[in-house]
C-alpha positions in Angstrom: 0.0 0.0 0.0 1.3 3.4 -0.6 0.5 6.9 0.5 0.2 9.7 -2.4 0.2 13.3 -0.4 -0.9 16.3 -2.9 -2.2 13.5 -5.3 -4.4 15.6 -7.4 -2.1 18.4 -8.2 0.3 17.6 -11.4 3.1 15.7 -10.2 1.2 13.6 -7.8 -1.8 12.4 -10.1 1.0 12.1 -13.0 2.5 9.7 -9.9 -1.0 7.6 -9.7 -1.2 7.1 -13.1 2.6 5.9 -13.6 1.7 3.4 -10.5 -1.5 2.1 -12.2 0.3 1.7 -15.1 2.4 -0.8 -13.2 0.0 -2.6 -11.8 -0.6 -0.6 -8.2 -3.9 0.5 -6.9 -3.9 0.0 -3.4 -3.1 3.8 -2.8 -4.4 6.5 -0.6 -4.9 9.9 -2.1 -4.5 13.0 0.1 -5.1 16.0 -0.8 -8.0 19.3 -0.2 -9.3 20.0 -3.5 -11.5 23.2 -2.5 -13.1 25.4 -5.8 -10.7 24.2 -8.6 -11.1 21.6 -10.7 -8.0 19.8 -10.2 -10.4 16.5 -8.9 -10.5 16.1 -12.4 -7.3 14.5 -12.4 -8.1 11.9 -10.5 -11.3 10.9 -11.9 -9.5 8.2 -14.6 -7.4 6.8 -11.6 -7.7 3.6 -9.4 -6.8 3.8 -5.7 -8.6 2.8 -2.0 -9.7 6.0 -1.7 -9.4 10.1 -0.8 -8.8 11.5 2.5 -8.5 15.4 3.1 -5.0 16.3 4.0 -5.9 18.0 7.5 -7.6 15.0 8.4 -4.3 13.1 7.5 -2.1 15.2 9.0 -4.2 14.9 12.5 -4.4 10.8 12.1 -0.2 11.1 11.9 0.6 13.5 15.0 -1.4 10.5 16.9 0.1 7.8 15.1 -2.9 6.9 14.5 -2.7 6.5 10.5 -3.8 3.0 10.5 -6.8 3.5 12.7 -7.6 6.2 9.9 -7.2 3.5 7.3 -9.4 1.3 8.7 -11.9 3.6 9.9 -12.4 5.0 6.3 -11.8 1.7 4.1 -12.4 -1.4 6.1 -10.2 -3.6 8.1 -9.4 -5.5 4.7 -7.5 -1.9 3.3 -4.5 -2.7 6.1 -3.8 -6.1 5.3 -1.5 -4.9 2.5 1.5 -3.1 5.1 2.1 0.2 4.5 5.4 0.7 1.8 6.1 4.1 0.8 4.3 7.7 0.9 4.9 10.2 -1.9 4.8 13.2 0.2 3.8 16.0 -2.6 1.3 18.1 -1.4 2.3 21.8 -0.7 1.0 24.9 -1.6 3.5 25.5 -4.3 2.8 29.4 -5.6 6.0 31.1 -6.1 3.7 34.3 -5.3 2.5 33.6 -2.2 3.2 35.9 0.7 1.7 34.2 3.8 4.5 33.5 5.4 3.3 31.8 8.2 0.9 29.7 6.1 3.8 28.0 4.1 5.7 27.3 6.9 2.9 25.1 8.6 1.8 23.8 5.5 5.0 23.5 3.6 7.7 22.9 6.5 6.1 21.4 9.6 3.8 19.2 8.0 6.5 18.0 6.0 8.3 17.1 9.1 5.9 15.4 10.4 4.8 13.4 7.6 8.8 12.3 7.8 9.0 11.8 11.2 6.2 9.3 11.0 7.6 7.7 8.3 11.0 7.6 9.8 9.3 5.6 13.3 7.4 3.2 10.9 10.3 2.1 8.6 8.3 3.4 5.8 10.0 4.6 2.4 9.4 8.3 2.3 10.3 10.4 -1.2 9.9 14.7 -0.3 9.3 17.2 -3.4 11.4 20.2 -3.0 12.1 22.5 -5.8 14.9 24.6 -7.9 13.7 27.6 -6.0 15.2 26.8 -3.3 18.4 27.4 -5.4 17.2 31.4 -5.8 19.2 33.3 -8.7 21.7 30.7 -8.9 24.6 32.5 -8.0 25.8 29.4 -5.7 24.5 27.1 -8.6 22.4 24.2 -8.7 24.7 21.0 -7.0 22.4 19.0 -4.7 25.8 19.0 -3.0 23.8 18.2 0.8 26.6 20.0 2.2 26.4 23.2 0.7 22.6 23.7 1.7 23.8 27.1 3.9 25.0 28.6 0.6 21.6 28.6 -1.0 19.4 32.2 -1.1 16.1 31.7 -2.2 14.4 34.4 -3.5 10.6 34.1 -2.3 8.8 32.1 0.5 8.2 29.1 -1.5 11.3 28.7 -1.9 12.7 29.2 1.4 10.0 26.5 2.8 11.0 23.8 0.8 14.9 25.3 1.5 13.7 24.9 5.6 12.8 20.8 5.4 15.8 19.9 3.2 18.3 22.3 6.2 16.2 19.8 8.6 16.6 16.9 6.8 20.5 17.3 6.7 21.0 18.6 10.3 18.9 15.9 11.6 20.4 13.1 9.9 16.9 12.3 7.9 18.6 12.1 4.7 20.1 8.7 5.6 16.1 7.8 5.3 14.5 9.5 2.8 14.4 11.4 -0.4 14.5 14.6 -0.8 13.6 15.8 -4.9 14.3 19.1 -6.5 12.1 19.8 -9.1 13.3 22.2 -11.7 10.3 23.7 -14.6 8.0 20.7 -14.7 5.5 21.2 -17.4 2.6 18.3 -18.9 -0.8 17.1 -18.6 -2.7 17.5 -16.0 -1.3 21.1 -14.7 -4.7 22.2 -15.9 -6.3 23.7 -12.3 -3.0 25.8 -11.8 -4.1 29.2 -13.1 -1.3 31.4 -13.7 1.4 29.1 -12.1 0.2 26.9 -15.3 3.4 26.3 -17.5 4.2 28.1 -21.0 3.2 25.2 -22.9 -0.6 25.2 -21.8 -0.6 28.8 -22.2 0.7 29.1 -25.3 -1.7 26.7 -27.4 -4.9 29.1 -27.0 -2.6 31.9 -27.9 -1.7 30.7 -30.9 -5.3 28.9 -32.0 -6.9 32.1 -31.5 -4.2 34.6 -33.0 -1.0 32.4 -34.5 1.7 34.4 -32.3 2.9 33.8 -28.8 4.0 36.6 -26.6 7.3 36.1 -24.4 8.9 38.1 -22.0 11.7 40.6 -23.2 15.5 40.4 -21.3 16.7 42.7 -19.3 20.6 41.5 -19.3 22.7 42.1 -22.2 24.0 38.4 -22.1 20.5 37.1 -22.8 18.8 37.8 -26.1 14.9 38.2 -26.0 13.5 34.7 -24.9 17.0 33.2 -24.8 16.6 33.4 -20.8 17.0 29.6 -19.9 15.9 26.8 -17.8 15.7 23.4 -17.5 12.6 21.9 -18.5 11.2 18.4 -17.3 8.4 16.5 -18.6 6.0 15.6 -15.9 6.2 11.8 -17.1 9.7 11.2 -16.9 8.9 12.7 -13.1 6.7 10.4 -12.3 8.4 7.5 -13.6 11.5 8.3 -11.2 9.1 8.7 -8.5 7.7 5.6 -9.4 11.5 4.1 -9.3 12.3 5.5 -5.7 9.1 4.2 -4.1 9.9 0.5 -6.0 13.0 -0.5 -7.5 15.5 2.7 -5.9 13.8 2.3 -2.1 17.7 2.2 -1.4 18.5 6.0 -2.9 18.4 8.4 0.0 19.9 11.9 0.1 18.5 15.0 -2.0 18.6 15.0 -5.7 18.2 17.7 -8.3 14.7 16.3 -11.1 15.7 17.9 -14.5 16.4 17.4 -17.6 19.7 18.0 -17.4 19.9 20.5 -20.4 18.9 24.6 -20.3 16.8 25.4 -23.0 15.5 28.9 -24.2 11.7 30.0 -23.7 12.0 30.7 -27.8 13.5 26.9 -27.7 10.8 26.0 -26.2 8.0 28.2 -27.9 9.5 27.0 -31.5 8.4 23.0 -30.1 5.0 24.3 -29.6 5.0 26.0 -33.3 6.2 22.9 -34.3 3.8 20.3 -32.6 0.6 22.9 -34.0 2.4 22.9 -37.4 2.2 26.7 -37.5 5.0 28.9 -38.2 6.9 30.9 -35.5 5.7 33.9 -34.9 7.1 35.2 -31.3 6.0 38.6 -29.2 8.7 40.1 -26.9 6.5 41.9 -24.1 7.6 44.0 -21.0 8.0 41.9 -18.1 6.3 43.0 -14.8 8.0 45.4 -12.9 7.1 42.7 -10.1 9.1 39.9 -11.4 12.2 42.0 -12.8 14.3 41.7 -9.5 13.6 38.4 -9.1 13.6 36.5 -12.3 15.7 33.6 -12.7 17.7 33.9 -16.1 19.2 30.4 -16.3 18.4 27.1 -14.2 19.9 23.7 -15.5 19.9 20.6 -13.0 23.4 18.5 -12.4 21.8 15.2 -12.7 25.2 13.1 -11.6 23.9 12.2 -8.6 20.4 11.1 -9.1 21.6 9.0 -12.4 24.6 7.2 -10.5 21.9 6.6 -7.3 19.2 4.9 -9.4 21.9 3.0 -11.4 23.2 1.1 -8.4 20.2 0.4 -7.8 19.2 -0.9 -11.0 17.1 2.0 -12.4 18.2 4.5 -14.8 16.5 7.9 -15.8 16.6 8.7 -19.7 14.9 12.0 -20.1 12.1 12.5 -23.2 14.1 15.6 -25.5 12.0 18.8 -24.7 10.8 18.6 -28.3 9.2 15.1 -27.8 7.9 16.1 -24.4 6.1 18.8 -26.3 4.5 17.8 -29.2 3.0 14.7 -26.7 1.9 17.3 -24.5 0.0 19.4 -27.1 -0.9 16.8 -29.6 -1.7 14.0 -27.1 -3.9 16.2 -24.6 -3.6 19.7 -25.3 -5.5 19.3 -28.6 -7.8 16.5 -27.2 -11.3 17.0 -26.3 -10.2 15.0 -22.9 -6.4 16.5 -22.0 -6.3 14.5 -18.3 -4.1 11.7 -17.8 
């Protein structure tokens, strides 16, 4: 049995469908869905059932997690022991100012959630992000050690930046995974609004007017839409995922989730032209005085680490090129009538 935390968002429901591909249903969803429609991502996917995340979090403090089980599935649902929890629910706007809110919802629940895990013996896998890396001055090794050097530049960031400083000072990383997510884009981002990735944006903009607008540079070493960063198709994440809950249950530490290669936004925007079959046809805009100060130029993820962990273990991760990612993306859901996973 395994435990999927933030299971409707992208990444996790991207997760449920990898494991039912391989067979693996007998998984509890947590998550609080509220107003948005991201319970549509679930709707195609087998598991035990949903439980609301405050709920979950309460059953845990008690160490009472199988008692919730049982209480909401039937004694049967705890036969199968409990094997791993995908811990991947977090409120993950970059533009979020409540501080205090992302550091109970982001940081101590995390904790928690590990802690409990830890007691039980349970495989645990953690979603931290790039931001934690900030502008990238100190650049982006998962070096463990060199966590104090990192600045990140909003309150996202820093929360995720708080449980991996935990995890290290603590000694958790001996027993869990910790994974940095650089720009994750695919199906199933749908419910995200603005935090919704240029991809999804892009294909109304260019059905309705053929052009796609981008944001202009504001350093001289960066041409219009040559600002770069490292993009990762949400498949290939959930197929690792998928790995460190199964096969890699032996990879602990914290790992950069990339591609491996920087691309350009117009790298990027050309993929879409390409997977419409429309000619480019690009719109350098102002970028919001907002942003300006804090805009990451260039994010690429070492991937040494994570590849040489899952390879001893007898995994391997082979990234889909950002122009294959993209014309499945558009052409396999984008353009569908039913774009969910």
């Amino acid at each position: 049995m395994f435990i999927i935390t933030g299971a409707a968002g992208m990444i996790g429901s991207a997760l449920l469908w990898e494991l039912n591909n391989r067979g693996i249903d007998e998984i509890i969803v947590v998550d609080q869905l509220g107003t948005s429609d991201q319970w549509k991502n679930l709707v195609k996917r087998q598991f035990l059932g949903f439980v609301d995340k405050d709920v979950f979090l309460e059953h845990v403090n008690r160490n009472a997690v199988e008692d919730l089980i049982i209480g909401e599935f039937g004694r049967g649902a705890v036969r199968a022991r409990l094997e791993g929890i995908a811990h991947l629910g977090a409120c993950s706007s970059t533009t979020e100012r409540d501080a205090d809110y992302l550091i109970r919802n982001n940081l101590n629940y995390s904790k928690a959630l590990a802690t409990y895990a830890m007691k039980k013996g349970v495989r645990f896998v953690n979603a931290s992000s790039a931001a934690t890396y900030g502008d990238g001055e100190a650049g982006f090794d998962d070096d463990r050690d060199r966590l104090d050097e990192l600045r990140p530049l909003n309150m996202y960031g820093y929360s995720k930046h708080l449980f991996d400083v935990w995890a290290q000072r603590t000694g958790a990383f001996a027993h869990l995974a910790s994974i940095k997510f650089f720009n994750v884009f695919g199906p199933n981002e749908y419910h995200k609004e603005d935090m919704r990735s240029l991809v999804n944006k892009a294909v109304p903009q260019i059905l309705e007017g053929g052009r796609l607008k981008l944001f202009r540079s504001y350093r001289e070493d960066f041409p219009d839409g040559g600002q770069k960063r490292d993009f990762v198709y949400v498949k290939d994440c959930a197929r690792v995922l998928a790995d460190l809950l199964l096969e890699a249950r032996g990879v602990n530490g914290l790992f950069n989730l990339g591609s491996g290669q920087a691309r350009s936004w117009n790298d990027l925007a050309a993929a879409v032209f390409a997977a419409m079959d429309r000619p480019v046809a690009i719109d350098y805009i102002e970028m919001p005085e907002i942003l300006r100060g804090k805009y990451q130029y260039f994010t690429e993820a070492p991937m040494d680490r994570l590849r040489s962990a899952l390879e001893r273990c007898g995994s391997s991760f082979q990234p889909t090129s950002l122009e294959d990612a993209v014309s499945d993306y558009v052409r396999s859901h984008l353009l569908q009538d039913d774009p969910y996973l």
